[in-house]
Structures are given as structure tokens and as C-alpha cells.
C-alpha positions in Angstrom: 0.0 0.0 0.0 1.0 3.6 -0.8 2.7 5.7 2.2 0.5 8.8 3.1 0.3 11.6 4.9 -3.3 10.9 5.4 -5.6 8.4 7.4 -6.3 5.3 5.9 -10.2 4.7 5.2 -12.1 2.3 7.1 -14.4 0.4 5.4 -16.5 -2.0 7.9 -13.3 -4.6 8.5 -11.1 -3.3 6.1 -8.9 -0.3 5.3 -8.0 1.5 2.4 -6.1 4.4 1.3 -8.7 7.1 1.3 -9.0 7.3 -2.5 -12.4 6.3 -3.8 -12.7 5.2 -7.7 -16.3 6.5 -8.8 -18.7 3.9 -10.1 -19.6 5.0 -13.9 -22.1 3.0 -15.8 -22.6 2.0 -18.6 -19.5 -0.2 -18.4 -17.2 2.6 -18.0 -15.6 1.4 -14.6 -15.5 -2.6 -14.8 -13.1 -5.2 -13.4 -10.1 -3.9 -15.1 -10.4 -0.8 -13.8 -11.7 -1.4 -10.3 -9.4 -4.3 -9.5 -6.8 -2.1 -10.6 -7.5 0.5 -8.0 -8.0 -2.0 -5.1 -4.5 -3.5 -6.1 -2.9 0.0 -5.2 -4.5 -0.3 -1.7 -7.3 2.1 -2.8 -11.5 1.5 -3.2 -12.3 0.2 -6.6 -16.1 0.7 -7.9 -17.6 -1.1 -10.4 -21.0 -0.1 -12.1 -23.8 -2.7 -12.0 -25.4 -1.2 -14.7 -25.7 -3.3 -17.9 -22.4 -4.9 -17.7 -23.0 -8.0 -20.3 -21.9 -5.6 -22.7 -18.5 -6.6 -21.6 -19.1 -10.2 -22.2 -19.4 -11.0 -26.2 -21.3 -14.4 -25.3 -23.9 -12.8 -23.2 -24.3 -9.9 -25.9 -24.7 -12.9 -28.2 -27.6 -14.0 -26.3 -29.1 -10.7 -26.0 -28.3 -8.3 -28.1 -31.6 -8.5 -30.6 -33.9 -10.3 -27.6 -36.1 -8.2 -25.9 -37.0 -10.7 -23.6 -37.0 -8.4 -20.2 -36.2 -11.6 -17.8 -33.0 -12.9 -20.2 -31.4 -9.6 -20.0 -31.6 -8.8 -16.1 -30.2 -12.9 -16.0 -27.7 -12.3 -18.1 -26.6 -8.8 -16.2 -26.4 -10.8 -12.9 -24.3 -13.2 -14.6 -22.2 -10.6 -16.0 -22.0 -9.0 -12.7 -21.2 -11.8 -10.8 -18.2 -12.2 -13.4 -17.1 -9.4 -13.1 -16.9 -8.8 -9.2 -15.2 -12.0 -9.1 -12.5 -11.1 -11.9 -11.6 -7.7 -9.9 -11.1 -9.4 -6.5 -8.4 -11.7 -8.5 -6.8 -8.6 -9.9 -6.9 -6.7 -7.0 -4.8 -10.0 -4.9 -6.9 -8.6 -2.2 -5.3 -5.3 -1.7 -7.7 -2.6 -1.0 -11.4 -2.4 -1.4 -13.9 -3.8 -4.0 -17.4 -2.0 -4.3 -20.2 -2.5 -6.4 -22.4 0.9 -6.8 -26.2 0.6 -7.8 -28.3 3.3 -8.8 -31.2 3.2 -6.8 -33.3 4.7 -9.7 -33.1 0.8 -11.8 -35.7 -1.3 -11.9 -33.2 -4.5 -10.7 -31.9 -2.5 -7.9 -32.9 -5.2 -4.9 -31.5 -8.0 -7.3 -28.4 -6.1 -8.0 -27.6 -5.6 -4.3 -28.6 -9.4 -3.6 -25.9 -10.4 -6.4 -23.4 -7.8 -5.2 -23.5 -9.3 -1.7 -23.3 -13.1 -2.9 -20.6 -12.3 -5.5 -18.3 -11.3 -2.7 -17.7 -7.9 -3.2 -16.8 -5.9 0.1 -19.6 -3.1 -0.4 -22.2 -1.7 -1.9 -22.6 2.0 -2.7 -25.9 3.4 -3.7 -27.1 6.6 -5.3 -29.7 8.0 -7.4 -32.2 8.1 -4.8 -32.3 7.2 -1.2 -31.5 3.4 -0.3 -33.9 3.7 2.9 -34.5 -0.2 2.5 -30.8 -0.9 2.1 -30.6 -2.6 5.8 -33.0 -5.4 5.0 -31.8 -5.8 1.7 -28.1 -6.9 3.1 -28.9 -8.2 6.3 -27.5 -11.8 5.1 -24.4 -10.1 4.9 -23.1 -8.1 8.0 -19.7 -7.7 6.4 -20.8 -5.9 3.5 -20.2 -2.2 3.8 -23.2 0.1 3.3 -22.3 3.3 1.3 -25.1 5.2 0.9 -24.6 8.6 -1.9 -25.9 11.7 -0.7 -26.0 15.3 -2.1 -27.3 17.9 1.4 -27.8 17.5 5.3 -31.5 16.8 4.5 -30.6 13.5 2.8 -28.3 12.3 5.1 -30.5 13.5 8.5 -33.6 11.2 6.4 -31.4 8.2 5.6 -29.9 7.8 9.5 -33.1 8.6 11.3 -34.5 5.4 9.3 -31.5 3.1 9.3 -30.9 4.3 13.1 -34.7 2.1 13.8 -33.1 -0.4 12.1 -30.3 -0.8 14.4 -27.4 -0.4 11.2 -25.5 2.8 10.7 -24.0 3.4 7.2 -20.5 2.2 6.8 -19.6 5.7 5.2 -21.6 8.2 3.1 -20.4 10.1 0.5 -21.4 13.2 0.1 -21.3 14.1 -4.0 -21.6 18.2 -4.8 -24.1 18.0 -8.0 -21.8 21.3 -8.7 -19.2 19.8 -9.9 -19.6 16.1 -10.8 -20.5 13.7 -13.7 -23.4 11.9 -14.9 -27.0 12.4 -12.5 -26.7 14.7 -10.0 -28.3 14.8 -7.0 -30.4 17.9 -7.3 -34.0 18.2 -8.3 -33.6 20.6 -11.5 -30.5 21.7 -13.4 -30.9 24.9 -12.0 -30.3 23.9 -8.4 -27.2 22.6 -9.2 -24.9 25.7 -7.5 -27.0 25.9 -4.5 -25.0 26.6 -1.6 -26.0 24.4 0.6 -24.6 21.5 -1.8 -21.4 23.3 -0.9 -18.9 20.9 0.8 -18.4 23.2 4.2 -22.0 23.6 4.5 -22.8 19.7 4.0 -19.7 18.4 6.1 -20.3 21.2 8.8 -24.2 20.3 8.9 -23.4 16.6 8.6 -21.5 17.0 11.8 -23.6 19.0 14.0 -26.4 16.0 13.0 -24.0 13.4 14.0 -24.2 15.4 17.4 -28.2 15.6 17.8 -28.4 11.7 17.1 -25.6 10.9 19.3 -23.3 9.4 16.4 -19.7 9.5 16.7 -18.2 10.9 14.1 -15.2 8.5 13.7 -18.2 5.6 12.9 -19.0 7.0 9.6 -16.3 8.4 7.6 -17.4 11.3 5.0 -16.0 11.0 1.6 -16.6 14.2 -0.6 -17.1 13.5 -4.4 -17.2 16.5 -7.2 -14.8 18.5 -9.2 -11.9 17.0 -7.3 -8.8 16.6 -9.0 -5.4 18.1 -7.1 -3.5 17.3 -3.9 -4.2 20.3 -2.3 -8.2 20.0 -2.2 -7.6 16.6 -0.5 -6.0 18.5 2.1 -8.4 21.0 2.4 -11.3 18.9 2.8 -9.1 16.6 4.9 -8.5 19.6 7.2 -12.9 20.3 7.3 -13.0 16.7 8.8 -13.5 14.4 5.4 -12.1 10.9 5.8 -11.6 10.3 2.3 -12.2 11.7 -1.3 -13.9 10.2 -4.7 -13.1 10.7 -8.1 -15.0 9.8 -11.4 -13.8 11.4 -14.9 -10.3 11.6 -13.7 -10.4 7.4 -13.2 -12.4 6.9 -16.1 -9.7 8.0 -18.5 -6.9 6.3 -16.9 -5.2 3.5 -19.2 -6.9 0.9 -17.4 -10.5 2.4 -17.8 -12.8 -0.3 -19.5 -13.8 2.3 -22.1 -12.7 2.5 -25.2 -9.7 4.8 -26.1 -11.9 7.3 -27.9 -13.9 6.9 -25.0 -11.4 8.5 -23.3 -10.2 11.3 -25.5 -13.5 12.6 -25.7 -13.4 13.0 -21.9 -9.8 14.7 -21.8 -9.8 16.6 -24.8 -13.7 18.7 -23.8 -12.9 22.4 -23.4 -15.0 23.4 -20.5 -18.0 25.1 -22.6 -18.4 21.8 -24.0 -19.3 20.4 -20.9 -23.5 20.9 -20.2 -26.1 20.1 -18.1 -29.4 18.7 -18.6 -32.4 16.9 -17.9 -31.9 13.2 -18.3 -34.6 10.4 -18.9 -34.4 9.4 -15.1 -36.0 13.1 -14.3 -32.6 14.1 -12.6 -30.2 16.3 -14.3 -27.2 15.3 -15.9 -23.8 16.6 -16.7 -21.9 15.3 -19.9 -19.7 16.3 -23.0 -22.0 18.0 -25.9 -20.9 15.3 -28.5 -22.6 15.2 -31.8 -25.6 13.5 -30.6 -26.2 15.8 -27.6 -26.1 18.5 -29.2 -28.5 17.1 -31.8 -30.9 15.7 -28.8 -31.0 19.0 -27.1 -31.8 21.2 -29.9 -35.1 18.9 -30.8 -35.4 18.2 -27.0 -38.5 21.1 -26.5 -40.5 19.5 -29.3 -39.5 16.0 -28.2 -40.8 16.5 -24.8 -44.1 18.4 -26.4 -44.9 14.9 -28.0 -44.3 12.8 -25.3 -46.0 10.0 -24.7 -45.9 6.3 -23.0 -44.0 3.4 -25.3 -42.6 0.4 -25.5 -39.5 0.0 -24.4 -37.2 -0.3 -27.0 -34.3 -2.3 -25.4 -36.1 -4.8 -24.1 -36.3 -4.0 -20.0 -37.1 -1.5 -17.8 -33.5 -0.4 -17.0 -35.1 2.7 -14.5 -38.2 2.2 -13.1 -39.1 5.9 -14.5 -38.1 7.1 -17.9 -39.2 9.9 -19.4 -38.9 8.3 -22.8 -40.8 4.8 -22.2 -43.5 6.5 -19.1 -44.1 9.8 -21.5 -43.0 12.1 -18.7 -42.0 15.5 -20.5 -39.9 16.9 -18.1 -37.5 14.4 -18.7 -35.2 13.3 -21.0 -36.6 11.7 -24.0 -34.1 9.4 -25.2 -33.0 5.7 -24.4 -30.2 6.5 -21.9 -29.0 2.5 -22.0 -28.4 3.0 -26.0 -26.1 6.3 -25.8 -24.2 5.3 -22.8 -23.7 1.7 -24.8 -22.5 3.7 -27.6 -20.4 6.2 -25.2 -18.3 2.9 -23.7 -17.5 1.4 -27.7 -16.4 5.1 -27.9 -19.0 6.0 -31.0 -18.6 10.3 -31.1 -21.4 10.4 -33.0 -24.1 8.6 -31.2 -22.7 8.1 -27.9 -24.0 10.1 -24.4 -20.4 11.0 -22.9 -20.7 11.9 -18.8 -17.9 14.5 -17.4 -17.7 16.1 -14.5 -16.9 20.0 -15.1 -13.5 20.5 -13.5 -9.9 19.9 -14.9 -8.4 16.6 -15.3 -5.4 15.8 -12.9 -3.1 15.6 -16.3 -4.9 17.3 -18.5 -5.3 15.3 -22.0 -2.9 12.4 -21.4 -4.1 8.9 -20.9 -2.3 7.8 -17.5 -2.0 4.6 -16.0 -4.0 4.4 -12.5 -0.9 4.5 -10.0 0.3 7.8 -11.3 -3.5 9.5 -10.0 -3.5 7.6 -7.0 0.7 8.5 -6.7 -0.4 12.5 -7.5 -3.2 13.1 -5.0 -2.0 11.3 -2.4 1.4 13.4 -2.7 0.9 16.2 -4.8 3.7 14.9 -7.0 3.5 14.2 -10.4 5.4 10.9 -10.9 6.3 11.4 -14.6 7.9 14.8 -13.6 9.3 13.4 -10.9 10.9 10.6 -12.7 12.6 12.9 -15.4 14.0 14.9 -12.9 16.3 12.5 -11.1 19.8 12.4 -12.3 
């Protein structure tokens, strides 16, 4: 494990250096790159979300079948594959996590497999797990992350689990500000609302810790959003975070399981290329305007004039509310399945690319995992570093 100046994260029965890899669907963070992280010492995070798209012989089975109970089978399978082949690569260094959006339709299944598969926790966002407890009570080692956004969340979430007797294992605490993919506000407006802020939330978080009796060393506080340098780890650090996550910055590391153009749409987006907007599970979004964004949002108004229930195109209910399939116009009216499959083969021209909105760590190069970890846990860049011996 890497030396730090910083506490190691506890994680139920296991510890980890406080670096958290994001979980980014669809695909984006798989074994490769999650087993990668735990084999540094870190938390790797892999994406439930549709991950047979990985596996050419379940895609064989599926890929024209729109038979809805095939394709959740085959994504177990595919899960269940996939936790297992990033606990051999990780040679049981660090910490493997599974992270489940609490918005899909197979979210109880997901967190059943997850559990049985052997992973060491689940993380949840996209809503609030409030039924997490029962769901995992089989499985008192597994770690129980819940994803948060503001005090209100959180102050919900532990007055429920707390009448269940279980505590969360940590909580991360994601600023919709700054990060990729759905964010954890209600409109795309709401977005730079200070009390997302990370003083306000950890500050809050805190004093609430106090009224419930909760000590704060029992839940460690990981801040996710628009992180990317040494120093913010210190500063957050310093406001009484345990630990820090990180999406975009893993995502296009060399051992990301996207494709490489994948990845050079992600480094090389200026930041006025970077939007938010409303996505088909009614939250907003933040992603790179690619070809077919910026097609989809300038036909989204009439789109979401015209909208209307359907049949789901793909086959299952991947959320269990779309705004494409349920008619709801306020939402995003495409497949969101389709254009994040696209995103992860690395198609420009058809694919739905999520970015957080900050700088990358190294800018537009394509690094291999240790040199992030190396950089934010010392603030030393280890290419410069190397060339500078003599």
C-alpha cells in the first residue's frame, strides 16, 4: 500500500487508502479498472449497470432479444463475473465496491448479487436506499455506502437506518456542482445551491451526528465533485473528510474499460463543452456536448411536447421511471441505456459521454491508475518526478 500523509479509510473490516474510484455505468468502470485501483490499496467501484456488454457471449444471447427476464439474467451473470475477476486482480489489496443506482428497476437484485458475488460493499445513489438494511442483512460484512448530495438526505437516511439498528459504513457526500453523470439535485438549476457546498454539507453533517448521538469516527465522510489536485484533498481533509472520490479523472486512466476514444472525448472537452441537462431518469445530468447531444437537445422542446408512453425499445425496464418509455415531459426523451452503450464502444457520433466539469489531474494524457493515486496522495506528479532524477 501507498505511504501517506493521510488516514487510511475504514471500510467495515477493512482499510484502504482514502482514494475512492467512482462507479460510472454503462460499463465505464468494470473489473479492469476497479481491481486495478484495489491492487494499489485504494477503493475500486464497479458499475452494476448493464455490464454484459462486456461479455461477447452474453451480448450474443441478447443483443436483438427483448425478452426483459433474459437480459436482467444475463446482467447478474455478468455481474457476478465481473466482481469476481476484480477481486483476482486486485490480490486482495484494498477495497472492491459494487455501486447501484437506486433509480433501476433491478436494484434489490443487483444488491442481492453484489452481496453473494463477494464484493466488500455496496454503494448506492440516485435516490435514497432507505431499505438498504434489510436488503443486506444476510451479509453483516458488506459495507453500506449510501450517496448523498445535502444534510436533508443524510439527516432522512440515519433517522431510518438508526430504527433499524445499522449505521451506514460511510456516506459520501457528491456536490451536484461539480460532478459527472446524474446529480443529486432536483432541477438543473439547483445545481450551485450553496448548501450543496462541501463546508455547508460536512459542517451540517457533523452537527447532525451530534443531535443523534453518532460519533463521528463511525461513519467516515468521503466528498465527491470536481476534485482533482492534492491540495483539495488536504483541504477537505482539514474540514474533517475521511476520504475523497473521483470519477472522470479514473475513467480515463489506461486501465479504464472504455474504449480509447472513450477517453479522449473526456480529456480533450474544453469546458464550454461540458453541459447540463435533464436526463430520462428526471434528474439532471452533466456530460460532453458530443454530436448526438447536441442534436438531442436542440429537438429536446419539441421532443418533450410529443411525449407520450411506449414500449421499451431495449427490451427491459432499465429505471423504473423514464421519461422516454412513461411519456414524462420533463424528462429526458431518449434511451439512456443506447447512448451510454454507444459512449463505452467510444461512438462520437451517437454516444451520451458523462464528465464532471472540472480539470483533469493531467490534462489530455491517458495515464495509468498509479500515477492519480501517486499524484493526490502526494501532490507529485510521478512522470515529472521521474525525469527529474539524475
Amino acid at each position: 500500500m501507498r505511504q501517506t500523509v493521510f488516514p487510511l479509510l475504514k471500510v467495515r473490516k477493512k482499510f484502504a487508502l482514502p482514494i475512492v474510484q467512482g462507479g460510472m455505468g454503462v460499463g465505464v468502470s468494470a473489473h479492469r479498472l476497479a481491481g486495478s485501483v484495489a491492487n494499489i490499496g485504494a477503493v475500486g467501484t464497479i458499475s452494476a449497470v448493464d455490464l454484459r456488454r462486456h461479455h461477447p457471449d452474453l451480448m450474443a444471447q441478447t443483443k436483438k432479444s427483448r425478452d426483459k427476464e433474459l437480459i436482467n439474467a444475463v446482467n447478474l451473470l455478468a455481474l457476478d463475473r465481473e466482481i469476481r475477476a476484480a477481486r483476482e486482480l486486485s490480490s486482495g489489496r484494498g477495497v472492491i465496491a459494487v455501486n447501484i443506482m437506486r433509480a433501476v428497476a433491478e436494484y434489490a437484485a443487483y444488491v442481492r448479487q453484489t452481496c453473494e458475488s463477494g464484493a466488500d460493499a455496496v454503494v448506492v445513489g440516485a435516490g435514497l436506499p432507505l431499505d438498504l438494511p434489510e436488503l443486506t442483512v444476510d451479509f453483516p460484512n458488506v459495507a453500506l455506502i449510501p450517496i448523498l448530495s445535502d444534510v436533508r438526505g443524510i439527516s432522512l437516511l440515519l433517522k431510518k437506518w438508526m430504527r433499524k439498528n445499522r449505521l451506514p459504513d460511510a456516506i459520501v457526500i457528491e456536490n451536484p456542482r461539480y460532478a459527472a453523470g446524474h446529480l443529486g439535485a432536483a432541477r438543473a438549476e439547483d445545481v450551485n445551491e450553496p448548501h450543496f457546498a462541501f463546508p455547508a454539507v460536512l459542517e451540517g453533517t457533523f452537527e447532525l451526528f451530534r443531535q443523534l448521538g453518532i460519533e463521528r469516527e463511525n461513519i467516515p465522510l468521503i466528498t465527491a465533485g470536481g476534485i482533482h489536485n492534492h491540495e483539495q484533498l488536504r483541504e477537505y481533509f482539514a474540514m474533517g473528510a475521511s476520504a475523497v472520490q473521483l470519477g472522470t479523472a479514473f475513467a480515463v486512466t489506461q486501465e479504464g474499460d472504455a474504449h480509447i476514444n472513450f477517453k479522449k472525448v473526456l480529456t480533450e472537452a474544453k469546458p464550454e463543452d461540458i453541459v447540463t441537462f435533464m436526463s430520462v431518469a428526471g434528474l439532471p445530468a452533466r456530460a460532453v456536448r458530443t454530436p448526438w447531444l447536441d442534436r438531442y437537445l436542440n429537438k429536446e422542446a419539441k421532443l418533450q411536447r410529443l411525449a407520450k408512453p411506449k414500449e421499451c425499445t431495449v427490451g427491459f425496464d432499465c429505471l423504473h421511471q423514464c421519461g422516454l418509455r412513461d411519456g414524462i415531459a420533463k424528462s429526458g426523451q431518449f434511451c439512456i441505456d443506447t447512448q451510454l452503450g454507444f459512449a463505452l464502444t467510444g461512438d462520437v457520433n451517437r454516444g451520451l459521454f458523462f464528465r464532471g466539469s472540472e480539470a483533469l489531474p493531467f490534462g489530455s494524457e491517458i495515464r495509468p491508475v498509479r500515477d492519480l493515486v501517486d499524484y493526490l496522495l502526494t501532490g507529485v506528479d510521478p512522470a515529472q518526478a521521474s525525469t527529474s532524477i539524475v
